[in-house]
Predicted model as a PDB file, atoms N, CA, C, CB and O in Angstrom, pLDDT in the B-factor column:
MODEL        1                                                                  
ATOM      1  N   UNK A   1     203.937  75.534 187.771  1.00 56.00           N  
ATOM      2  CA  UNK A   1     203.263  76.721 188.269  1.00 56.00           C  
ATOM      3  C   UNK A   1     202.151  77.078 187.297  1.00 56.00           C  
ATOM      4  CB  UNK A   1     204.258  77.906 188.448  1.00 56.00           C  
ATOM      5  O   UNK A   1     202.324  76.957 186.084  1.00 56.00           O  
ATOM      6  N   UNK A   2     201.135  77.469 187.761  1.00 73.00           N  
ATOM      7  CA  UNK A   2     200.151  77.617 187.004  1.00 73.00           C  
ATOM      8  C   UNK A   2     200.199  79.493 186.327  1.00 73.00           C  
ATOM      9  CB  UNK A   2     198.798  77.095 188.019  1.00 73.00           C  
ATOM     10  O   UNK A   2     200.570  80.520 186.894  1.00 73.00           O  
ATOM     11  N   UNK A   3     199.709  79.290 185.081  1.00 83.00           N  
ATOM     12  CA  UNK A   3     199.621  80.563 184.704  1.00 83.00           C  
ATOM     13  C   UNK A   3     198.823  81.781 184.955  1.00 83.00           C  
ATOM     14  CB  UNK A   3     199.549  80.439 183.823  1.00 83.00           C  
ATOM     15  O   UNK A   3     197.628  81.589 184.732  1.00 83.00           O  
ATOM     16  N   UNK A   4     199.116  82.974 185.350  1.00 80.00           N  
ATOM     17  CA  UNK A   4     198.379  83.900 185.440  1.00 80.00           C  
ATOM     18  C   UNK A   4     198.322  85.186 184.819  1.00 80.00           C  
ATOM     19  CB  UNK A   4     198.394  84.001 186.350  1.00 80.00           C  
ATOM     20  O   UNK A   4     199.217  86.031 184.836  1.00 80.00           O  
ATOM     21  N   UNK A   5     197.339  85.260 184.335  1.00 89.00           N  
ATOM     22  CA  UNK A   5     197.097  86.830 183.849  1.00 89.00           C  
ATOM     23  C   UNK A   5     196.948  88.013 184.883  1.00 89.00           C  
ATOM     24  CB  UNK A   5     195.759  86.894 183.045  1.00 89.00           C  
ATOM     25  O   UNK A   5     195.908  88.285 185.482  1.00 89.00           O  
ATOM     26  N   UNK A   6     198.140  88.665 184.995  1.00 89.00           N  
ATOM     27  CA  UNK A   6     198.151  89.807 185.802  1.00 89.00           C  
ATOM     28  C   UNK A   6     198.857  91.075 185.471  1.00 89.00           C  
ATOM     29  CB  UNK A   6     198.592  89.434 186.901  1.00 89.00           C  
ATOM     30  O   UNK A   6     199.826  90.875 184.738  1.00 89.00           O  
ATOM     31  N   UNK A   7     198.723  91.925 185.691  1.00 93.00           N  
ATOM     32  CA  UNK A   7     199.460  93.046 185.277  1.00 93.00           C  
ATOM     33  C   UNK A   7     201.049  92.885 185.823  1.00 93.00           C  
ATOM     34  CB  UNK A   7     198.702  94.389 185.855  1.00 93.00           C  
ATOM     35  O   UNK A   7     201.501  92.403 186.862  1.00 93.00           O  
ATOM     36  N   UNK A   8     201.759  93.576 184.522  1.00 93.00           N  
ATOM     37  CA  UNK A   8     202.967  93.462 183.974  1.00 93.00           C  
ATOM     38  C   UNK A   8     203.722  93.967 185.374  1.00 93.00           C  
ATOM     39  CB  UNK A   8     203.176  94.351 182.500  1.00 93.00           C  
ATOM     40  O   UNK A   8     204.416  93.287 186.130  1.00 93.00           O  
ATOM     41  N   UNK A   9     203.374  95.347 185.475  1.00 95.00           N  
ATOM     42  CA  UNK A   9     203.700  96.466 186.773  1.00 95.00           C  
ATOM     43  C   UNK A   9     203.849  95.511 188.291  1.00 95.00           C  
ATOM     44  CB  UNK A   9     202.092  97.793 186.967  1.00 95.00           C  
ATOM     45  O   UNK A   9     204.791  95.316 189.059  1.00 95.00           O  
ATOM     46  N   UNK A  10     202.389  95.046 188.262  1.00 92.00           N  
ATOM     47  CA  UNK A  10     202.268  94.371 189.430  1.00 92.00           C  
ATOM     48  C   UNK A  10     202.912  93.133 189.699  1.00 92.00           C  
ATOM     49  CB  UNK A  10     201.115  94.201 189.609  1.00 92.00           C  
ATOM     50  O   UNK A  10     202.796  92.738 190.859  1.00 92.00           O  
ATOM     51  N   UNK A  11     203.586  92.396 188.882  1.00 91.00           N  
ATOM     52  CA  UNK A  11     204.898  91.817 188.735  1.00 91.00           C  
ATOM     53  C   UNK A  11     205.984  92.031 188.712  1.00 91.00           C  
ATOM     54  CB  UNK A  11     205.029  91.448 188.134  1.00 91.00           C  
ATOM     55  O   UNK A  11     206.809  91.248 189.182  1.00 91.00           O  
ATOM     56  N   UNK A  12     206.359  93.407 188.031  1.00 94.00           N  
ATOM     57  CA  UNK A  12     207.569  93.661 188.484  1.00 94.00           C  
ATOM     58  C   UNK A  12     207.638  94.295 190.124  1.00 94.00           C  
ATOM     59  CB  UNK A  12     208.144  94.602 187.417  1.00 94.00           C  
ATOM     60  O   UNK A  12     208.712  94.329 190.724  1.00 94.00           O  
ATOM     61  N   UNK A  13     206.787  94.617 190.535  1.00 95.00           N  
ATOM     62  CA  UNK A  13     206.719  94.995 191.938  1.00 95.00           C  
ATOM     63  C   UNK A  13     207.403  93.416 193.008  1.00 95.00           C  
ATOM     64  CB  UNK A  13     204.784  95.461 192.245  1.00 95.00           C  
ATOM     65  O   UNK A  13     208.425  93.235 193.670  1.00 95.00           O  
ATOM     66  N   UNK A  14     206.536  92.809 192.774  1.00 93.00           N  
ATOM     67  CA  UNK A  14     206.105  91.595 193.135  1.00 93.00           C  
ATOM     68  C   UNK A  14     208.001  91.076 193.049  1.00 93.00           C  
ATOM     69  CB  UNK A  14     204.665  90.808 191.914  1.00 93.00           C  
ATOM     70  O   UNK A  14     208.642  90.914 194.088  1.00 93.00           O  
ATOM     71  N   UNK A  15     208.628  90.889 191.657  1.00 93.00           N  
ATOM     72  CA  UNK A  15     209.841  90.430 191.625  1.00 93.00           C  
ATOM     73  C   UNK A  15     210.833  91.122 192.577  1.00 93.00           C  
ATOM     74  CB  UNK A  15     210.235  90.486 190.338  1.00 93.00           C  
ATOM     75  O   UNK A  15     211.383  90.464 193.460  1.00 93.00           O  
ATOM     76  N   UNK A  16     211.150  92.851 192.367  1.00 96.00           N  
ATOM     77  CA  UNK A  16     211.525  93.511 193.102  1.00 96.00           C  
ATOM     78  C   UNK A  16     211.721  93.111 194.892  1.00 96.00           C  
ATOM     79  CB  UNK A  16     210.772  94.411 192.715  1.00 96.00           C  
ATOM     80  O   UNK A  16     212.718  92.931 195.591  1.00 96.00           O  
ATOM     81  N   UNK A  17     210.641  93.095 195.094  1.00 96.00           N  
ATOM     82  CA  UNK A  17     210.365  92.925 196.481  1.00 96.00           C  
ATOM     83  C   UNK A  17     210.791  91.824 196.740  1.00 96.00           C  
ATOM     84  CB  UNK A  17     209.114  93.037 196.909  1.00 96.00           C  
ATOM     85  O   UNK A  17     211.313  91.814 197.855  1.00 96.00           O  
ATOM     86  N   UNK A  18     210.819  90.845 196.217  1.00 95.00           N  
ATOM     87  CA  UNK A  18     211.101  89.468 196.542  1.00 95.00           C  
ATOM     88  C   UNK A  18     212.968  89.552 196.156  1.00 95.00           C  
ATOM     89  CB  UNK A  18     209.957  88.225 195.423  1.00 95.00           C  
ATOM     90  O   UNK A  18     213.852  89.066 196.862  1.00 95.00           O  
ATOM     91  N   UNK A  19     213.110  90.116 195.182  1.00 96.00           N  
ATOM     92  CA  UNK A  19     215.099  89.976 195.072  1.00 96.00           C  
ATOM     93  C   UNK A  19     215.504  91.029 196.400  1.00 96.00           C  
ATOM     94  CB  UNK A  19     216.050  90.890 193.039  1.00 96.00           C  
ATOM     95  O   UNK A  19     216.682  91.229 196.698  1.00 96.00           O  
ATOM     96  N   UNK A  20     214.767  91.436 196.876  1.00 97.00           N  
ATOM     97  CA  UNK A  20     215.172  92.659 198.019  1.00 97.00           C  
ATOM     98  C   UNK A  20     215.519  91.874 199.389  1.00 97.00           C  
ATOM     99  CB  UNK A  20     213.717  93.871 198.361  1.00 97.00           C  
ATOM    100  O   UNK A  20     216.481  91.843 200.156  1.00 97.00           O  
ATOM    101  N   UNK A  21     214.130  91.198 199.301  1.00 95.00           N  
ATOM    102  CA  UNK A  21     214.200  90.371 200.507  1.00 95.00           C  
ATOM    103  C   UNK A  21     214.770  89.599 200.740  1.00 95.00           C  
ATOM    104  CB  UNK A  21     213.501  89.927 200.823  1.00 95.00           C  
ATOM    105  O   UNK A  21     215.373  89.555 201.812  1.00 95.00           O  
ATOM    106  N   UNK A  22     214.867  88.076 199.291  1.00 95.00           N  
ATOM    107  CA  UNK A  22     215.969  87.023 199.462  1.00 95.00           C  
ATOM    108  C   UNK A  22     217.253  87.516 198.726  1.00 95.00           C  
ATOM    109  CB  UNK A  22     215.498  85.558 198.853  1.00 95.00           C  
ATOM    110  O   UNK A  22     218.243  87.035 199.277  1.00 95.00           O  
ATOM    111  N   UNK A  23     217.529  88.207 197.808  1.00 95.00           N  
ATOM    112  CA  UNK A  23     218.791  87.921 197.296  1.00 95.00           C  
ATOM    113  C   UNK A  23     218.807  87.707 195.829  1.00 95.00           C  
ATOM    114  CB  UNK A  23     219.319  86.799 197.954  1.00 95.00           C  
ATOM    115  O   UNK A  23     219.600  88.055 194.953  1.00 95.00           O  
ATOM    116  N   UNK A  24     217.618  86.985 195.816  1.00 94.00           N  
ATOM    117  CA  UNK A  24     217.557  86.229 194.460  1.00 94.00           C  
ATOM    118  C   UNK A  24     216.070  85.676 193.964  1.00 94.00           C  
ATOM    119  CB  UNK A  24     218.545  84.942 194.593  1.00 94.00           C  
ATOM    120  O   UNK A  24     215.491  85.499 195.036  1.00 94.00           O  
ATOM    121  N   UNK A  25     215.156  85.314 192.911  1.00 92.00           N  
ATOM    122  CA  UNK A  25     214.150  85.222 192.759  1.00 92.00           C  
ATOM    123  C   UNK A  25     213.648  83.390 192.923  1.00 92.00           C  
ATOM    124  CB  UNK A  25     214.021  86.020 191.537  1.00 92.00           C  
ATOM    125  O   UNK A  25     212.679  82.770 193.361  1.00 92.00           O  
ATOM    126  N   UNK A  26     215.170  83.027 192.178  1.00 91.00           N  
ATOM    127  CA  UNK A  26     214.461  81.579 191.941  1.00 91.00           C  
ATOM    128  C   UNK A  26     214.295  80.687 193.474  1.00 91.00           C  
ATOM    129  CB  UNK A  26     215.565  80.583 190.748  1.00 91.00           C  
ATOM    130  O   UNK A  26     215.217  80.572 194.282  1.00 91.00           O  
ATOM    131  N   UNK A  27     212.850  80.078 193.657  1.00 90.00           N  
ATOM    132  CA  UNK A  27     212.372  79.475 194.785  1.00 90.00           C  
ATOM    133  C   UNK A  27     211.999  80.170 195.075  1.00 90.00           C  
ATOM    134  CB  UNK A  27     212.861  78.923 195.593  1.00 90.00           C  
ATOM    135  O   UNK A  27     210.852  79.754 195.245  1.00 90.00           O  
ATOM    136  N   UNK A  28     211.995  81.855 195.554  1.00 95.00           N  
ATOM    137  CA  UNK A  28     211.277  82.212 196.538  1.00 95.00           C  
ATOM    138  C   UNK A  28     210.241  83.095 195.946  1.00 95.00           C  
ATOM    139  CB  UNK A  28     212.059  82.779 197.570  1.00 95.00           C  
ATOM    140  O   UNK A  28     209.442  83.683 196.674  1.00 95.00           O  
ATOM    141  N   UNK A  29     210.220  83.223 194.529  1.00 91.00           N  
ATOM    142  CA  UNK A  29     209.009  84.096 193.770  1.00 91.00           C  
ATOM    143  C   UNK A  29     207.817  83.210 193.749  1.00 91.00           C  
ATOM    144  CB  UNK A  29     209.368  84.559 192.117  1.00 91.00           C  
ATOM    145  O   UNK A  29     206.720  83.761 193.656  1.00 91.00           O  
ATOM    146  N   UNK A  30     207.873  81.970 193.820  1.00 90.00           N  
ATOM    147  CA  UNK A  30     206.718  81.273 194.123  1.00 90.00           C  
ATOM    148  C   UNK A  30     205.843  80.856 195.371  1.00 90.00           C  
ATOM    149  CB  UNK A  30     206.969  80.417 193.697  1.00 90.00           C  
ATOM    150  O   UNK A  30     204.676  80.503 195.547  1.00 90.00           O  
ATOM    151  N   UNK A  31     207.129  81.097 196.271  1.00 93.00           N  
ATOM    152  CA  UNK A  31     206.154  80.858 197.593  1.00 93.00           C  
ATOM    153  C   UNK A  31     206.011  81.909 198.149  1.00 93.00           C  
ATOM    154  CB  UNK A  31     206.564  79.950 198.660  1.00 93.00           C  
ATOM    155  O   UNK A  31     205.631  81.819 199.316  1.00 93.00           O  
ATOM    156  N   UNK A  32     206.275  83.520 197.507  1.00 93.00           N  
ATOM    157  CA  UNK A  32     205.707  84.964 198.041  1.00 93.00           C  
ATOM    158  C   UNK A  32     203.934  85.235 197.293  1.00 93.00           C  
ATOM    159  CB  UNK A  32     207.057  86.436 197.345  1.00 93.00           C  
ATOM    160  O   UNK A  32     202.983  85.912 197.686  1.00 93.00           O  
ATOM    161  N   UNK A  33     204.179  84.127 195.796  1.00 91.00           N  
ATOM    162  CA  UNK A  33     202.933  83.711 195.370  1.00 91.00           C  
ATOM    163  C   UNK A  33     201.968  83.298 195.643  1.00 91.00           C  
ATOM    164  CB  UNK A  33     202.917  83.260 194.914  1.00 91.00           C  
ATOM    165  O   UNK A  33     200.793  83.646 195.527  1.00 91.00           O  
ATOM    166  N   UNK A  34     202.643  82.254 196.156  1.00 93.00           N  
ATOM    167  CA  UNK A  34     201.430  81.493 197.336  1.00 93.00           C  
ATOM    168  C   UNK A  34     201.234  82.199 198.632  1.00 93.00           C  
ATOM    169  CB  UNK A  34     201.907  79.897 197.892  1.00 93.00           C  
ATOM    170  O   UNK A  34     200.195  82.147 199.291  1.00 93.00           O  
ATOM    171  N   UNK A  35     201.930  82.628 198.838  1.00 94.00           N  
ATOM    172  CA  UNK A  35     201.481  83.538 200.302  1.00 94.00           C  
ATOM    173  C   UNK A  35     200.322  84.550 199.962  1.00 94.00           C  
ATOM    174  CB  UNK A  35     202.895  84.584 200.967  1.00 94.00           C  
ATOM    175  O   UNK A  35     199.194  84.625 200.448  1.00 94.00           O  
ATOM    176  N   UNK A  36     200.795  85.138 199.204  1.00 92.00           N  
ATOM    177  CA  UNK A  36     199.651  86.133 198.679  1.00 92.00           C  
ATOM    178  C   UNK A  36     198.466  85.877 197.922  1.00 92.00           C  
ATOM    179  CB  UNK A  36     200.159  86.980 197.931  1.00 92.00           C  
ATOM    180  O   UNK A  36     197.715  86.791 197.582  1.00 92.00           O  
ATOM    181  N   UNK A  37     198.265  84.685 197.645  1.00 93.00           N  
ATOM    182  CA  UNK A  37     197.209  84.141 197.073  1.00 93.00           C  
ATOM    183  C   UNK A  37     196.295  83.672 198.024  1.00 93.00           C  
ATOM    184  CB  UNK A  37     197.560  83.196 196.235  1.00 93.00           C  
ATOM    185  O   UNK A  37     195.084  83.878 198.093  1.00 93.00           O  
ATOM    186  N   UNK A  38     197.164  82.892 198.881  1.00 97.00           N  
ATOM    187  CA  UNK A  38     196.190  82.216 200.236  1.00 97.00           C  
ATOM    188  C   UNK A  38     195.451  83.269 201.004  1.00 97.00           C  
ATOM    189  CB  UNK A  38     197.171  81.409 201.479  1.00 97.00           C  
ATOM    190  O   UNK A  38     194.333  83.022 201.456  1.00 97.00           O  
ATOM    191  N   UNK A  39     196.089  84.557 201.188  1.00 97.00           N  
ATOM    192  CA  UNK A  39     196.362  85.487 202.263  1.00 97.00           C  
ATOM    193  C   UNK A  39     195.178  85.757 201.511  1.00 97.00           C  
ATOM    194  CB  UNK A  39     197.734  86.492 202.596  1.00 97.00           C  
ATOM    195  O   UNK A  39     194.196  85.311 202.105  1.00 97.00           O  
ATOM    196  N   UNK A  40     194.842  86.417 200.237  1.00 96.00           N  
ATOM    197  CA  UNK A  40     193.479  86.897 199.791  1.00 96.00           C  
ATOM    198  C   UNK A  40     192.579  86.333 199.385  1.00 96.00           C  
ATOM    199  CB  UNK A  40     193.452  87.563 199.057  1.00 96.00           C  
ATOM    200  O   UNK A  40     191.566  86.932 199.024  1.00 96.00           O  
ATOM    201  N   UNK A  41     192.706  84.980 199.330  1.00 97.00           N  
ATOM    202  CA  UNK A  41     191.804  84.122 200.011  1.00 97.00           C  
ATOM    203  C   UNK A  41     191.117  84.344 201.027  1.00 97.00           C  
ATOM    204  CB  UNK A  41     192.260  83.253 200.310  1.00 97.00           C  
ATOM    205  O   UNK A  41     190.011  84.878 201.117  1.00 97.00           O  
ATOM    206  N   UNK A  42     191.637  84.020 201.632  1.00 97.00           N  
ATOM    207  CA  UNK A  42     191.094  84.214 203.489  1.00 97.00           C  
ATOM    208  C   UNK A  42     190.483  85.143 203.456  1.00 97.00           C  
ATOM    209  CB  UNK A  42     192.124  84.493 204.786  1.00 97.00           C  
ATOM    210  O   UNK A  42     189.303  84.950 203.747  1.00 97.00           O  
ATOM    211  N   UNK A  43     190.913  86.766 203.073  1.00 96.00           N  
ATOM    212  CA  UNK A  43     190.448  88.075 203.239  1.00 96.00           C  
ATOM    213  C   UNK A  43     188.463  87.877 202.737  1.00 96.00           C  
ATOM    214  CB  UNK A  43     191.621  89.252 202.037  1.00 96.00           C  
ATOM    215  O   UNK A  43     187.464  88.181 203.389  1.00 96.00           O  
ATOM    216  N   UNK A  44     188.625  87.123 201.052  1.00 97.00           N  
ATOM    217  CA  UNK A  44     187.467  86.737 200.824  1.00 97.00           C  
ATOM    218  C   UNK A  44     186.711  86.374 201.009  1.00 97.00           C  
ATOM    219  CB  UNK A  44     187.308  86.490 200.520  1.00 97.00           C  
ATOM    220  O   UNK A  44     185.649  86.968 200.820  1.00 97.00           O  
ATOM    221  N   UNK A  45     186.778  85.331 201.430  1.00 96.00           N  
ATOM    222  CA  UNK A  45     186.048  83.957 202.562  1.00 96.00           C  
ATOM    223  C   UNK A  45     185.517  84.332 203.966  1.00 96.00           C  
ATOM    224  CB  UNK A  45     187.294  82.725 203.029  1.00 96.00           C  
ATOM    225  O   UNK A  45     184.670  83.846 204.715  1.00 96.00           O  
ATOM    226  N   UNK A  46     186.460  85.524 204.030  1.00 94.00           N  
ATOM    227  CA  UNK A  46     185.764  85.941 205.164  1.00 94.00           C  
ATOM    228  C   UNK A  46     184.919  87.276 204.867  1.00 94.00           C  
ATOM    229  CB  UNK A  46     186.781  86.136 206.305  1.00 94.00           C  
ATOM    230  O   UNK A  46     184.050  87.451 205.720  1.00 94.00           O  
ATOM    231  N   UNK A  47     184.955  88.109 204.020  1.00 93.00           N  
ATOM    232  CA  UNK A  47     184.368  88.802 203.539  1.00 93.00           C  
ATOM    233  C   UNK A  47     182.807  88.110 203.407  1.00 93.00           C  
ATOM    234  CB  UNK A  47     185.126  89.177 202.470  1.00 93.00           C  
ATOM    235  O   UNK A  47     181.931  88.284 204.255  1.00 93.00           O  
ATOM    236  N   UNK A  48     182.666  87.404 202.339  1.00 93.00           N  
ATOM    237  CA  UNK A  48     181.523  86.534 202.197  1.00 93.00           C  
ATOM    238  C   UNK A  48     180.959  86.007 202.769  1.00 93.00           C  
ATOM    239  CB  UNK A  48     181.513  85.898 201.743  1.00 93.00           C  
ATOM    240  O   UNK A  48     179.789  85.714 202.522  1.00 93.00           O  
ATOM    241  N   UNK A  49     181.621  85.678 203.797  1.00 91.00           N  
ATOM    242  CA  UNK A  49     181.360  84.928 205.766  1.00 91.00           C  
ATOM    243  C   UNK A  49     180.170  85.865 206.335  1.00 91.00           C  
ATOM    244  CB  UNK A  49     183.180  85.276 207.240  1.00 91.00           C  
ATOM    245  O   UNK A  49     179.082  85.554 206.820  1.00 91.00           O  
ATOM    246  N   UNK A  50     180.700  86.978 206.127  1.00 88.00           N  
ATOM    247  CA  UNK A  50     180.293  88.387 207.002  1.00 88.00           C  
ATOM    248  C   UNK A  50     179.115  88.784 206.582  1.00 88.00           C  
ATOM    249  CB  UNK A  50     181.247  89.673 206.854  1.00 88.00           C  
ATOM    250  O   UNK A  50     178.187  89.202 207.274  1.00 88.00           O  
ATOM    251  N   UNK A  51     179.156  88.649 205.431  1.00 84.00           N  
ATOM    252  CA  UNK A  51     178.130  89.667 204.199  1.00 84.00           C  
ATOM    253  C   UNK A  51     177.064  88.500 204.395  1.00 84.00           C  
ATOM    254  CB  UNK A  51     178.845  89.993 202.064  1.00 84.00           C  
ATOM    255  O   UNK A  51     176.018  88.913 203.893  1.00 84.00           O  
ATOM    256  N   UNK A  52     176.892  87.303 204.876  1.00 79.00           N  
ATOM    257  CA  UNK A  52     175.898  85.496 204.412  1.00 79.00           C  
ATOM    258  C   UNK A  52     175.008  86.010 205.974  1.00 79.00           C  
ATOM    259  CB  UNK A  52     177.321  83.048 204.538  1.00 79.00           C  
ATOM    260  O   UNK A  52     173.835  85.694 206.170  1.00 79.00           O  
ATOM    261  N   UNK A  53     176.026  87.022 207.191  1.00 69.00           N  
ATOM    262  CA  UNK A  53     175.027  86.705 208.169  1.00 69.00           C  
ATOM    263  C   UNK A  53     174.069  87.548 208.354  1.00 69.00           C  
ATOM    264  CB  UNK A  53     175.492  86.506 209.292  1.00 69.00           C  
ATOM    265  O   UNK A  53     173.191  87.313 209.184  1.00 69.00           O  
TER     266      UNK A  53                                                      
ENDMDL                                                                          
END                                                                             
């Protein structure tokens, strides 16, 4: 997994939510990672999409 600099808070949010949902963190704290990474992706890409026409 690659490293990231992010706020402390916004990780423990992030863990929280994820032991709420599955049960447990390990496996699924990384692919709530990737969800949310892709997801604001997209938001961007299309942002920039919008703003180019």
């Amino acid at each position: 997994m690659a490293h990231l600099n992010c706020d402390d808070e916004a990780l423990t949010q992030l863990r929280k939510a994820v032991v709420g949902k599955y049960g447990q963190l390990h496996g699924f704290l990384k692919k709530e990672v990737d969800k949310a990474l892709k997801a604001r992706a997209e938001k961007i890409l299309e942002k920039n999409n919008d703003s180019t026409k």
